[in-house]
C-alpha positions in Angstrom: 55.8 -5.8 -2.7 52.4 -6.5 -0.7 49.4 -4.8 -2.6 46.9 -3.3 0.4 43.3 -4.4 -0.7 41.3 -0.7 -1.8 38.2 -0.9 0.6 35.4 0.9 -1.1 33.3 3.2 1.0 30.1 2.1 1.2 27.1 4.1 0.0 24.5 4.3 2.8 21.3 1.4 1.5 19.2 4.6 2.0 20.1 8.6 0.8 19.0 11.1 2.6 15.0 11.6 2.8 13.6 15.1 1.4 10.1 14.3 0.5 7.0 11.7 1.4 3.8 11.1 0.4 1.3 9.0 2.4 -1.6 6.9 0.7 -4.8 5.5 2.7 -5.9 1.8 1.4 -7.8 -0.8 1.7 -5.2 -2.7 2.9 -3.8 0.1 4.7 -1.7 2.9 4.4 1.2 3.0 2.4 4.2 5.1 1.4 6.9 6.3 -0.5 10.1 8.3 0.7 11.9 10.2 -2.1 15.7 11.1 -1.4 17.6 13.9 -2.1 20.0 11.4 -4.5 16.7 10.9 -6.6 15.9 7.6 -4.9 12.6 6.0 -4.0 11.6 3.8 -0.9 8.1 2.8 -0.9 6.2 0.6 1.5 3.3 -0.1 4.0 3.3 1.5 7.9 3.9 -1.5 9.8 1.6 -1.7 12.8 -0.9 0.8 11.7 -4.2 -0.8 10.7 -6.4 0.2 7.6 -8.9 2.0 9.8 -6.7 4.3 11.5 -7.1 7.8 11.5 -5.0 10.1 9.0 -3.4 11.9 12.6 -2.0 8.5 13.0 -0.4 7.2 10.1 1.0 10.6 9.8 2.9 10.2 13.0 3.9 6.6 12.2 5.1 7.8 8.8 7.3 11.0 10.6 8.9 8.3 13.1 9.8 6.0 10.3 11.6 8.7 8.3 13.3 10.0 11.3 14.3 6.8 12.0 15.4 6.3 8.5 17.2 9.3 8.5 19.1 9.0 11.8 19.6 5.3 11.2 21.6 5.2 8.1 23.1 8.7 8.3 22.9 9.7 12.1 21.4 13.1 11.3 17.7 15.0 12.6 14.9 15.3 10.1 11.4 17.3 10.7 8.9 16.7 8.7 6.4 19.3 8.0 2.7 18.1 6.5 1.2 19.7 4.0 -2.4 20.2 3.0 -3.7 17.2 1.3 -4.6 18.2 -2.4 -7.2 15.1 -2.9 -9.0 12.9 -0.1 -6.7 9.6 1.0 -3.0 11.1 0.1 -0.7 13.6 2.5 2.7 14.9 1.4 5.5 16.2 3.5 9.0 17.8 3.1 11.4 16.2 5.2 13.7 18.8 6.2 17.1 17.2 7.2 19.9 18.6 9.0 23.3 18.3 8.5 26.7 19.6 10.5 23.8 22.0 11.9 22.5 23.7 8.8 19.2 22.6 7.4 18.9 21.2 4.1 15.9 24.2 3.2 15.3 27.0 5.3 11.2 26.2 6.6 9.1 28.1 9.0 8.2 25.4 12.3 4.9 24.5 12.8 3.6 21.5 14.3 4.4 17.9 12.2 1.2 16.5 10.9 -1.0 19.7 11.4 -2.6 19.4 7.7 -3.5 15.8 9.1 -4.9 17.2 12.4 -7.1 20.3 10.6 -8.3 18.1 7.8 -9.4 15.4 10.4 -11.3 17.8 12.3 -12.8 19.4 9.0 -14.4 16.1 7.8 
């Protein structure tokens, strides 16, 4: 009797991303995408320099973690900005959705508004 081999199904590298926060640097802007599995990928925005302007690095972040998201699960994500509680950090819920349902019901507004009022407040 010829045993088959069990393949094991892979677990995507990266779960699903439900949060991020955004850090301004010296060296330049990094940051860290929690996942609704309670995993953590941190980082810097490649191609955005130091000096660029919060509006951005928020964009560069969103189009990382939809590209995340799409990339190893092939699903949509918005994010939606919040209001940044102290100068140099932004946090966002990514909102994913799957089979057409949204993982958390949210109200649309523009990505990265907090970035764009804040940056025209100061």
């Amino acid at each position: 009797m010829v045993r088959r081999k069990r393949e094991k199904e892979k677990r995507p590298a990266l779960g699903v991303p439900n949060s991020i926060a955004l850090f301004a640097t010296p060296m330049g802007w990094r940051h860290s995408v929690a996942t609704v599995d309670g995993g953590m990928h941190c980082g810097h925005l490649a191609d955005v320099p130091a000096t660029a302007d919060p509006v951005e690095a928020c964009a560069a972040a969103e189009a990382m973690v939809k590209g995340l998201a799409y990339h190893f699960h092939g699903i949509r994500a918005d994010v939606i900005w919040e209001s940044p509680l102290e100068p140099g950090s932004w946090t966002a819920e990514v909102i994913a959705e799957v089979d057409g349902a949204t993982t958390t019901p949210h109200d649309s507004c523009h990505p990265c508004a907090a970035c764009a009022s804040n940056a025209s407040a100061g």
